[in-house]
C-alpha positions in Angstrom: -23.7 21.7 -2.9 -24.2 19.2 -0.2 -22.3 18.8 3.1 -21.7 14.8 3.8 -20.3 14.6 7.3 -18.4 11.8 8.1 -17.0 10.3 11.4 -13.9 7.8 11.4 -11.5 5.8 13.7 -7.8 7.0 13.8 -4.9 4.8 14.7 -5.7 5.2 18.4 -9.5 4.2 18.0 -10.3 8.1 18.1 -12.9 9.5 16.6 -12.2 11.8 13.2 -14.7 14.1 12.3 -14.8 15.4 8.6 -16.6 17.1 5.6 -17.2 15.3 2.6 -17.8 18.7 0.0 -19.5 17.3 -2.8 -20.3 18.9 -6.5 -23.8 20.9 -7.4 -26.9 18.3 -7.7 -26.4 18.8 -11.6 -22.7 18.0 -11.6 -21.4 14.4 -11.4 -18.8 13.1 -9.2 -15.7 12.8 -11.4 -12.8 11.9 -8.6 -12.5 12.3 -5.0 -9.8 14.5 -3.2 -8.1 14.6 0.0 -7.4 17.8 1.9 -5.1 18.2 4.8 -5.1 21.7 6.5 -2.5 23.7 8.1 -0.9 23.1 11.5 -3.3 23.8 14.5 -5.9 24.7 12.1 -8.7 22.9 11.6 -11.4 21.6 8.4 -12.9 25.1 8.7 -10.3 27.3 7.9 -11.2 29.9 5.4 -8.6 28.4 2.8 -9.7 25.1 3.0 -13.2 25.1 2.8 -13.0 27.9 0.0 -10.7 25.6 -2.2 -12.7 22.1 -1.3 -16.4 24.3 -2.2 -14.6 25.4 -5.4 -13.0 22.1 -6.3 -16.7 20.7 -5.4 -18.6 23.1 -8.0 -15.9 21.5 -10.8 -16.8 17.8 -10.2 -14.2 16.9 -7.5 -15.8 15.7 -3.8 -13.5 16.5 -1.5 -13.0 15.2 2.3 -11.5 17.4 4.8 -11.7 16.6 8.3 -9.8 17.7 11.6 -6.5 16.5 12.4 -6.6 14.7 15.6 -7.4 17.0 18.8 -8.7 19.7 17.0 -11.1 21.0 15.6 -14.8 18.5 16.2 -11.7 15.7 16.3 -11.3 13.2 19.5 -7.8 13.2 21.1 -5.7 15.7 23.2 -3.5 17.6 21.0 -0.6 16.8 23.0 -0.2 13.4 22.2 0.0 14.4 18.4 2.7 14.9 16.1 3.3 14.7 12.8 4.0 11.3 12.2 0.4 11.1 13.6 -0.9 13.4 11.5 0.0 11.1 8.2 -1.3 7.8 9.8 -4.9 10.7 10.2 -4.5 11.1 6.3 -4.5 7.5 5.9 -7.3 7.0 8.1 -9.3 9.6 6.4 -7.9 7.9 2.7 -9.5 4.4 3.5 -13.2 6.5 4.9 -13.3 7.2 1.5 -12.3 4.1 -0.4 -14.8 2.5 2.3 -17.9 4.5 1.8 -17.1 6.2 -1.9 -14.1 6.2 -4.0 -10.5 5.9 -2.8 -9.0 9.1 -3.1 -7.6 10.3 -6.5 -5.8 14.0 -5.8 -4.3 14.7 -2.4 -4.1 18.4 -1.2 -2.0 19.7 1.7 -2.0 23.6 3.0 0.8 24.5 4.8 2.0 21.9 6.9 -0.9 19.7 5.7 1.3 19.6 2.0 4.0 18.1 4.2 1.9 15.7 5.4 0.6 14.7 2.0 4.1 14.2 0.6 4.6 11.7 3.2 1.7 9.9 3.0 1.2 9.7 -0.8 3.2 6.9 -1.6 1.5 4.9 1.1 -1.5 5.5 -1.0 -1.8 3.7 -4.5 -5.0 5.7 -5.3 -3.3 8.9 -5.4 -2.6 9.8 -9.3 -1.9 13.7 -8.3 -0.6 15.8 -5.4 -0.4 19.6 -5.2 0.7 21.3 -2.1 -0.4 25.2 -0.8 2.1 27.4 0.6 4.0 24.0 2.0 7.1 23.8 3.8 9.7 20.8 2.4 9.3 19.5 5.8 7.9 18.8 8.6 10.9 19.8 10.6 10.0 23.8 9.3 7.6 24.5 12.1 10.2 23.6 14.7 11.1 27.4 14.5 7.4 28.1 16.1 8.4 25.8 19.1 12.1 27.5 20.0 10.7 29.3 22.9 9.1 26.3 24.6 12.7 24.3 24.4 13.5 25.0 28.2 10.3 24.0 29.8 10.2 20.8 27.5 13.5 19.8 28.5 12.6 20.9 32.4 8.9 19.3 32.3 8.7 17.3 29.2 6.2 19.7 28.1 4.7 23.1 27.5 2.2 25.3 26.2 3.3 27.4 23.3 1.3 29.9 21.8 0.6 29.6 17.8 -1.5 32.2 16.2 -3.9 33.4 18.3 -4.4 30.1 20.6 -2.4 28.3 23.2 -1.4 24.9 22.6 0.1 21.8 25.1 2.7 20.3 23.1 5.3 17.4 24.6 8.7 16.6 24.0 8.1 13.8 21.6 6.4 16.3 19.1 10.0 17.7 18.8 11.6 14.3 18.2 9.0 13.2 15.6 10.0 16.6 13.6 13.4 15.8 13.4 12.7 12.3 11.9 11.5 14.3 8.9 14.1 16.6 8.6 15.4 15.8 5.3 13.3 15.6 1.8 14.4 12.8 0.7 11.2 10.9 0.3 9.8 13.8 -1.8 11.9 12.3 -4.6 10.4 9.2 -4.3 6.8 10.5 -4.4 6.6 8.9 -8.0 3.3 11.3 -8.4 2.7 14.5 -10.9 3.3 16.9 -8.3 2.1 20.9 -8.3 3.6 23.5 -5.9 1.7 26.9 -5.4 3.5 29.3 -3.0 3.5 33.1 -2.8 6.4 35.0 -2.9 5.1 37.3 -0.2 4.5 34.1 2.3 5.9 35.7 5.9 5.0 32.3 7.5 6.8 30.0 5.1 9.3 31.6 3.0 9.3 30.3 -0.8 12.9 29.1 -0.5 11.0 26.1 0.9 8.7 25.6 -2.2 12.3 25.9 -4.0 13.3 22.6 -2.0 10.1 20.7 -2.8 10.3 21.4 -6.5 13.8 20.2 -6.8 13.5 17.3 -4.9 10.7 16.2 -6.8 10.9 14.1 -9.9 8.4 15.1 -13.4 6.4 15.5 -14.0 6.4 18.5 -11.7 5.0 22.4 -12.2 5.5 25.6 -9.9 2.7 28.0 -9.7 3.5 31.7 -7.9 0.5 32.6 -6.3 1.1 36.6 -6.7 0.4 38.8 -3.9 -1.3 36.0 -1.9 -0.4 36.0 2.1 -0.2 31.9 3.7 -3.8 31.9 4.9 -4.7 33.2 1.0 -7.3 35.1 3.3 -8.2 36.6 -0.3 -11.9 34.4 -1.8 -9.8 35.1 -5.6 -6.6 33.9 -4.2 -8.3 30.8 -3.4 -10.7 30.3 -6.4 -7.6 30.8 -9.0 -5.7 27.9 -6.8 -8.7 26.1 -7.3 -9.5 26.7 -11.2 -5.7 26.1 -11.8 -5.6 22.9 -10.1 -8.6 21.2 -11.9 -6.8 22.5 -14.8 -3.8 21.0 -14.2 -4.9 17.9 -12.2 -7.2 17.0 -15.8 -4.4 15.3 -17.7 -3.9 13.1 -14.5 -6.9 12.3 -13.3 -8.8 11.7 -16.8 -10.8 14.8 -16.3 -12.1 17.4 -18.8 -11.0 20.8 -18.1 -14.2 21.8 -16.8 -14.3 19.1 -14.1 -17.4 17.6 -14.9 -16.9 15.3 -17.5 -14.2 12.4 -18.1 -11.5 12.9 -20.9 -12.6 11.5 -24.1 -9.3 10.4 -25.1 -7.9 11.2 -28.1 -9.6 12.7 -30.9 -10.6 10.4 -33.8 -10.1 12.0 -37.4 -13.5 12.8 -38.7 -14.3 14.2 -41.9 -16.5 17.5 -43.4 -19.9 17.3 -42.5 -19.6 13.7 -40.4 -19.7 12.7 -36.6 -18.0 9.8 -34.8 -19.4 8.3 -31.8 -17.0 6.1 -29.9 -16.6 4.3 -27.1 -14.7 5.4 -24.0 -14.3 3.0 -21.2 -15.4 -0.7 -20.9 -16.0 -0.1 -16.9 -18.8 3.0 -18.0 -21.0 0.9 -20.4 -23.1 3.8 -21.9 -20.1 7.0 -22.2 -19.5 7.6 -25.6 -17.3 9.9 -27.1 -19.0 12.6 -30.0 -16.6 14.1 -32.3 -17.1 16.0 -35.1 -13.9 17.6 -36.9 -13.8 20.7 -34.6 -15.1 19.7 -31.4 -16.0 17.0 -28.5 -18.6 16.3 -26.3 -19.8 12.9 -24.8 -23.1 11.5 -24.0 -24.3 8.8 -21.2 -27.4 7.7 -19.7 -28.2 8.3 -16.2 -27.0 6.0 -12.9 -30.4 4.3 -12.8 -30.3 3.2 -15.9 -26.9 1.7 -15.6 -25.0 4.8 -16.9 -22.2 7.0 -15.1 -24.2 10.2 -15.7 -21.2 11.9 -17.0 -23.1 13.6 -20.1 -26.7 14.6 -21.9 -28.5 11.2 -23.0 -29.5 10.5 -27.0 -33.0 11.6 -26.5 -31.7 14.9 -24.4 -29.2 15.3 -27.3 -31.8 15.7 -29.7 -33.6 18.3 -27.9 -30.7 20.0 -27.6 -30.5 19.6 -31.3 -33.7 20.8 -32.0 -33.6 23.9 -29.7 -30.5 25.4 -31.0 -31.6 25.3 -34.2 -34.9 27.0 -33.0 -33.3 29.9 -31.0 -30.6 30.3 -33.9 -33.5 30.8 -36.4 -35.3 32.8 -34.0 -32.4 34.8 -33.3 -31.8 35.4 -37.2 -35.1 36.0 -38.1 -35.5 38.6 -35.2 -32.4 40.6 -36.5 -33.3 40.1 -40.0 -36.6 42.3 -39.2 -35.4 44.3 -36.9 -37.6 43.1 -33.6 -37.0 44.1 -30.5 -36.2 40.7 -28.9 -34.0 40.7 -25.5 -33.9 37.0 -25.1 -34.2 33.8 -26.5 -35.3 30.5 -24.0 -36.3 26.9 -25.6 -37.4 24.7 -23.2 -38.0 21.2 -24.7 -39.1 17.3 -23.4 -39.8 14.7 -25.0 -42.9 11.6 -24.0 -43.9 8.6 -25.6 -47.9 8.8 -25.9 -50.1 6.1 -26.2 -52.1 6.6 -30.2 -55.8 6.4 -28.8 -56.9 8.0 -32.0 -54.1 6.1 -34.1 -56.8 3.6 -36.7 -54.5 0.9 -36.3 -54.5 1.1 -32.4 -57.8 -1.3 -32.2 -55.7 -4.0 -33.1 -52.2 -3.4 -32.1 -51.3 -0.7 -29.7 -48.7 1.8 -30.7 -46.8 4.9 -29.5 -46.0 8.2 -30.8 -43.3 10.4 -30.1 -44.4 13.8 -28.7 -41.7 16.8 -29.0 -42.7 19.3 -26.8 -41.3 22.9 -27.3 -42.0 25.7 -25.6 -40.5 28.7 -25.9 -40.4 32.4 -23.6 -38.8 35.4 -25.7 -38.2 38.9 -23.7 -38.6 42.2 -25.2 -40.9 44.4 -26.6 -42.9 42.6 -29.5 -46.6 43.2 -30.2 -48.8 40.3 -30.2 -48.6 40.2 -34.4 -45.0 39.3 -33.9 -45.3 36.7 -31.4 -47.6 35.4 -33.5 -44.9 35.1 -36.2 -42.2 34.6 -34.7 -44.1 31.3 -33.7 -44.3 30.3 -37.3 -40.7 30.7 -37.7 -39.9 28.6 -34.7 -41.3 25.7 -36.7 -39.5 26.4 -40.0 -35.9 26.0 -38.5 -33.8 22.9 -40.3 -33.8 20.6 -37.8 -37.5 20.8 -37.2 -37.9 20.2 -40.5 -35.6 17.0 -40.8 -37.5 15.6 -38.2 -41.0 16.8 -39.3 -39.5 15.2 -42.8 -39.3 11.3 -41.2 -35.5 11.2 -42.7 -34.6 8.2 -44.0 -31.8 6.6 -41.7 -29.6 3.9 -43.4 -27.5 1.7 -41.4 -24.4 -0.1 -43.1 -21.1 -1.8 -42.4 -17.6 0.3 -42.8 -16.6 -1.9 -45.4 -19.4 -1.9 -47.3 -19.7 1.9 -47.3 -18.4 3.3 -50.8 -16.9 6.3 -48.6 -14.9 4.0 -46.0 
């Protein structure tokens, strides 16, 4: 996966410095995600980058950056609070809607799902928002700030220690966190919302995951993240937060469950032994829906051709055709005789070559199709069986259709006796 590293203003002209994970070079860009991590942490925090990597390897490119004054962020810490932090998230939000995709999914970790509660309804790309181990609000972390009241109230500020760093904080961080003491706005988040919290948290307790579920309007879901500690400082903890939320997130964000490919809508009704091809979506000219009465796929041309890239193109469809059928009759034939065969790889392209030998290429050029198919099989076979096993490559049924030059017939609905 690649690293994009992006550098934006804040409110305060600041300079934001952030992370744009995006998917595997073989792995489209489905919908972009925005990740807010947890107070005084910063973009690197084990949990965060974990979940954005594995969010990444399932089609969703996610941003997270450093809060202002941490991190590779501008800004002194002490002139932050959290109403700053949201008005960061928004900053962050238009980065991407500026140089990408505005943001589809919002994430927040800790006080970061706070944060993302407040600011989703000032974002009207936002179709989902799940929140990690989040308190209901802001004014939670007040409880790490009780032994710094006196010297605030003395100096107007102090240094408070919060994990294993010291921190200047001022008064006015105090007075912001009681401005967002109440959940009230989580019931106008008008968003599907997901809540994971462990019921082990020591940091935030899940009584406060109790408040942001029943604030929140449905659609809403609650998953208990088992055995997890805050920081999920467990790699599993955060992959199954990530695998959960694609899974989730899909339905809203037109997703397949995989995270690589757009939802194909609803399933047409197709009969024994047919396929229907449909369209999908006027704004992605080339996606097409492929259904048979079982299963779905979809198939696109790539972005310089003026496709989205979100599925195998006709031509790689065939091949793909083509060598299942060979390693299938390979396969069969290879157990049928009792061959000591390992594996089975068919690696297939396909060219259009110029017919210099074609007799009627002296007077009007033509092209012919070339299939290439090569194929490497593992085990212990003498050269005799190679040999035949060769043969039988070429005998499968879909080689044969093609070597047969099928007969295609093309014909209106209505004018089809089966319609």
């Amino acid at each position: 996966m690649a690293r994009i590293k992006l550098e934006f203003p804040n409110a305060n002209g600041q300079t934001l410095v952030g992370l744009l994970e995006t998917p595997p070079e073989r792995v489209p860009v489905v919908r972009y995600a925005l990740f807010a991590h947890c107070f005084t942490c910063s973009k690197d925090v084990a949990a965060t980058s974990r979940i954005s990597r594995a969010l990444a390897e399932r089609g969703i490119a996610v941003l997270r950056f450093d809060f202002t004054g941490l991190g590779n962020s501008d800004g002194d810490f002490a002139n932050t609070n959290f109403s700053s932090n949201v008005h960061d998230l928004l900053a962050a939000a238009r980065k991407l809607e500026q140089d990408f995709e505005a943001p589809a999914l919002l994430v927040g970790h800790s006080l970061g799902g706070a944060a993302v509660l407040a600011a989703a309804p000032q974002l009207p790309s936002v179709q989902a928002v799940a929140t990690i181990a989040s308190p209901a609000t802001a004014a939670h972390v007040k409880h790490l700030l009780t032994g710094a009241r006196d010297q605030l109230a003395e100096r107007g500020e102090a240094e408070v220690q919060i994990g294993y760093r010291r921190f200047r904080i001022r008064q006015q961080l105090l007075d912001d966190l009681d401005r967002y003491a109440a959940p009230d706005h989580i019931r106008q988040l008008g968003r599907p919302l997901l809540v994971f919290h462990s019921p082990l948290d020591t940091i935030v307790d899940i009584s406060e995951a109790a408040k942001i579920y029943q604030s929140a309007l449905h659609p809403k879901s609650f998953i208990s993240l088992d055995k997890a500690d805050h920081m999920l400082t467990n790699r599993e903890d955060a992959e199954y937060v990530a695998e959960t939320l694609v899974a989730w997130a899909s339905r809203y964000l037109g997703i397949k469950r995989h995270g690589f490919e757009t939802s194909t809508g609803t399933a047409p009704k197709v009969a024994s032994g047919e396929v229907v091809v449909t369209e999908i979506e006027t704004d992605t000219p080339f996606l097409r829906g492929l259904y048979t009465q079982r299963h779905q796929w979809q198939a696109d041309e790539p972005k310089p051709a003026g496709g989205s890239d979100l599925g195998p193109t006709p031509y790689e469809l065939l091949l793909m055709a083509l060598g299942a059928c060979t390693s299938m009759t390979l396969r069969q034939y290879a157990k049928r005789q009792g061959l000591s065969v390992d594996d089975i790889e068919v690696i297939l392209s396909h060219t259009r070559d110029h017919a210099e030998d074609c007799a009627a290429s002296a007077e009007r050029p033509v092209k012919i199709d070339r299939i290439v198919q090569r194929i490497d099989i593992h085990g212990h076979l003498s050269a005799l069986e190679r040999e035949r096993l060769l043969e039988v490559a070429e005998r499968c049924p879909v080689h044969r259709t093609l070597d047969a030059n099928p007969r295609i017939e093309t014909r209106y609905v209505e004018d089809d006796p089966k319609a």
